[in-house]
N, C-alpha and C positions, 0 to 999 in steps of 0.2 A: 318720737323723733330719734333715730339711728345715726352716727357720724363713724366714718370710716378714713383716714387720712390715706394716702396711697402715693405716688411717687413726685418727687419735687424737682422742675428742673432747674436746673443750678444756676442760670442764669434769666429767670422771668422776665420778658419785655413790657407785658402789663398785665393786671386781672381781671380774668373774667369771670361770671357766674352764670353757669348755661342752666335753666330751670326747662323741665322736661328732656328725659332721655331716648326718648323716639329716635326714630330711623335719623330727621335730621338732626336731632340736639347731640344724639349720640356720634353720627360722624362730625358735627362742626366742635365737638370739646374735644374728640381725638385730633383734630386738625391742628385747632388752638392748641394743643400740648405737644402738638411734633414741632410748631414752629417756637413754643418756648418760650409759652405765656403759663402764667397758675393759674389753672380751673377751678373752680367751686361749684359740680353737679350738682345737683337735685333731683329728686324723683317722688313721688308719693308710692310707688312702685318696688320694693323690695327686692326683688329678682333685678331689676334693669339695676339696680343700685348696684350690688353685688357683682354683674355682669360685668361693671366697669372700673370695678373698686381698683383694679391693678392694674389700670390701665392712664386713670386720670390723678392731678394732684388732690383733690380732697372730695369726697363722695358723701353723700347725706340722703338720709329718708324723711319728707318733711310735703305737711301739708301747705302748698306754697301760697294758699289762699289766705293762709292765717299770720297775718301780721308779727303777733311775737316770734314764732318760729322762725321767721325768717332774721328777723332781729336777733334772736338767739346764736344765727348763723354767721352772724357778721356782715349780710348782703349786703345794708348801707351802706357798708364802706367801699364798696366796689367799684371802680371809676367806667367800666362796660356790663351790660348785662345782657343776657339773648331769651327771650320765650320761646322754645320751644315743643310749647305744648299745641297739639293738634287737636284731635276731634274733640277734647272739652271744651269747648267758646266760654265757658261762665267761667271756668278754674285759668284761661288764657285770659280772658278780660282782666276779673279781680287782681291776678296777679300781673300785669301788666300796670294794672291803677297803681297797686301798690311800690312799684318799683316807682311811679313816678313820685308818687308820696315821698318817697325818700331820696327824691331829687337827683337821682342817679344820673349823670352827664350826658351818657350814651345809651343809650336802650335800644335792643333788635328784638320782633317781634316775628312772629313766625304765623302766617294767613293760611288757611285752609279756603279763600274765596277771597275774589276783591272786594267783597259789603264784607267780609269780617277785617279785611286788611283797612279799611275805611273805618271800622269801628275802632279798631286800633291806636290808627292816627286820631280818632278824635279825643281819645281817651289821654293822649300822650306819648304813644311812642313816636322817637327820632326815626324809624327806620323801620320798613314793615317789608316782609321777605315772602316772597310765592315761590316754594320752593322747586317749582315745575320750568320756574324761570331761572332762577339762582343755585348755583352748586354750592355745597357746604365747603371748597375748600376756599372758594371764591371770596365768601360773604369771611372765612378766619382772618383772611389777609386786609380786609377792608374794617374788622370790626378792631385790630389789632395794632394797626400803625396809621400814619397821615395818608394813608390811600384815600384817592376820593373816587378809584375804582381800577381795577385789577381784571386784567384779562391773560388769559394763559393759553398759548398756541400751540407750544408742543412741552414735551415733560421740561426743558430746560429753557423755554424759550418765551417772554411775556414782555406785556406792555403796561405801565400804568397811568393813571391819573394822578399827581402831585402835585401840592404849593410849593414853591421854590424856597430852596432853605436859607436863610437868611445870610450863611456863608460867600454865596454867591451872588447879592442883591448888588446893581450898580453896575457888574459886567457883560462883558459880550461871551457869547456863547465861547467864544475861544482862549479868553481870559481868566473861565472858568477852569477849565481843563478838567471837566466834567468827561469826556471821553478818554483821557488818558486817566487821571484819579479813579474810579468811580467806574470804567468799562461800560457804562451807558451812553445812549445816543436820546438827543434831546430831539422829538420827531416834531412838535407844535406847541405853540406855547397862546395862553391867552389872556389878555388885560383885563382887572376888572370891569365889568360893563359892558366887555367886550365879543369879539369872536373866537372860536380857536383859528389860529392861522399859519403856516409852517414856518420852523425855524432856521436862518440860516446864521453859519456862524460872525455874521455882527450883528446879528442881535442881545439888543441889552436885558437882560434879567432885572425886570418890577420886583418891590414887595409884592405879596397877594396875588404872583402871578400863579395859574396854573399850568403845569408842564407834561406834556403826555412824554412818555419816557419808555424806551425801547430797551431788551440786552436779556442776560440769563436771568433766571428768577433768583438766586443767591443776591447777583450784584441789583436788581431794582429794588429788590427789599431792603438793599444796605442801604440805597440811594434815599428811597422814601423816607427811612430813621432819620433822616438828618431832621437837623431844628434850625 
């Protein structure tokens, strides 16, 4: 097992541990490190390790099927974690099991078919990715903040899905002042149990409502950070 620490950005929003550096694991930790989270790579793969050493925050060579190694790594403490290992099913299963062994909150798992995406979820992952569906800059921003899903229209321009931050619980859309604070447009909002339905501004903001939310991608991302 090989560790290689590589650059650190100064202000981390969370961490993640992307296992396997394929085509997708490899763009979604470059994603995850431009938007200014700590990565912890893996690869069993010496060359892909290397490839990315000075690109991501911490890089490592490690059989990810074997428990202590990973342990050795620190992965436990990880509060997200992403599988992106493809064509091995057995090295994607194990290490998938394992990540749920250690209880890890959030787990993304990366499907090479929907009966492997299915074996996935029965093993444990929160969240199973067909990459033919999902784009790797897509899946950073959802595995990284309260997004409950992220669409991008043009390079500066997106919508997302978010739970309403608790700052704003109680008021009406124009009470908030969510479009003068914040430059986002609140497009539809929906109750629990409920539907989505459009919002207009007297509508009141639920706890546990969800809010699909319009504007540049800098200001939805600030929006979605809220608590």
């Amino acid at each position: 097992m090989l560790g290689k620490p590589a650059k650190t950005p100064k202000h981390p929003t969370t961490r993640v541990v992307v296992i396997g550096l394929g085509r997708f694991g490899g763009s979604l930790a470059h994603e995850l490190v431009v938007h200014g989270s700590e990565v912890l790579a893996i690869d069993s793969d010496p060359r892909l390790v290397q490839q990315f050493s000075n690109d991501l925050t911490h890089v490592a060579v490690a059989d990810t099927t074997d428990q202590e190694a990973l342990v050795q790594l620190g992965v436990p403490d990880f509060p997200h974690a992403v599988v992106g290992i493809g064509t091995d099913l057995e090295a994607s299963i194990l290490t998938t099991s394992l990540l749920v062994d250690f209880q890890i909150p959030r787990i993304w798992a990366k499907a090479t078919s929907r009966q492997h995406g299915r074996i996935l979820e029965r093993v444990g992952a929160h969240h199973v990715v067909l990459p033919e569906f999902d784009m790797g800059e897509r899946i950073a921003h959802l595995v990284t903040g309260r997004m409950l899903d992220y669409i991008e229209f043009d390079e500066n321009y997106a919508m997302v899905r978010t739970t309403a931050p608790r700052a704003v619980v109680g008021m009406t859309l124009t009470e908030s002042g969510l479009r003068e604070h914040f430059n986002v447009t609140v497009v539809a909002i929906k109750r629990r149990g409920g539907e989505f339905t459009y919002a207009t501004p007297e509508t009141v903001i639920f706890a546990d409502d969800q809010l699909i939310v319009s504007g540049s991608i800098v200001c939805v991302e600030s929006f979605a950070d809220l608590v």
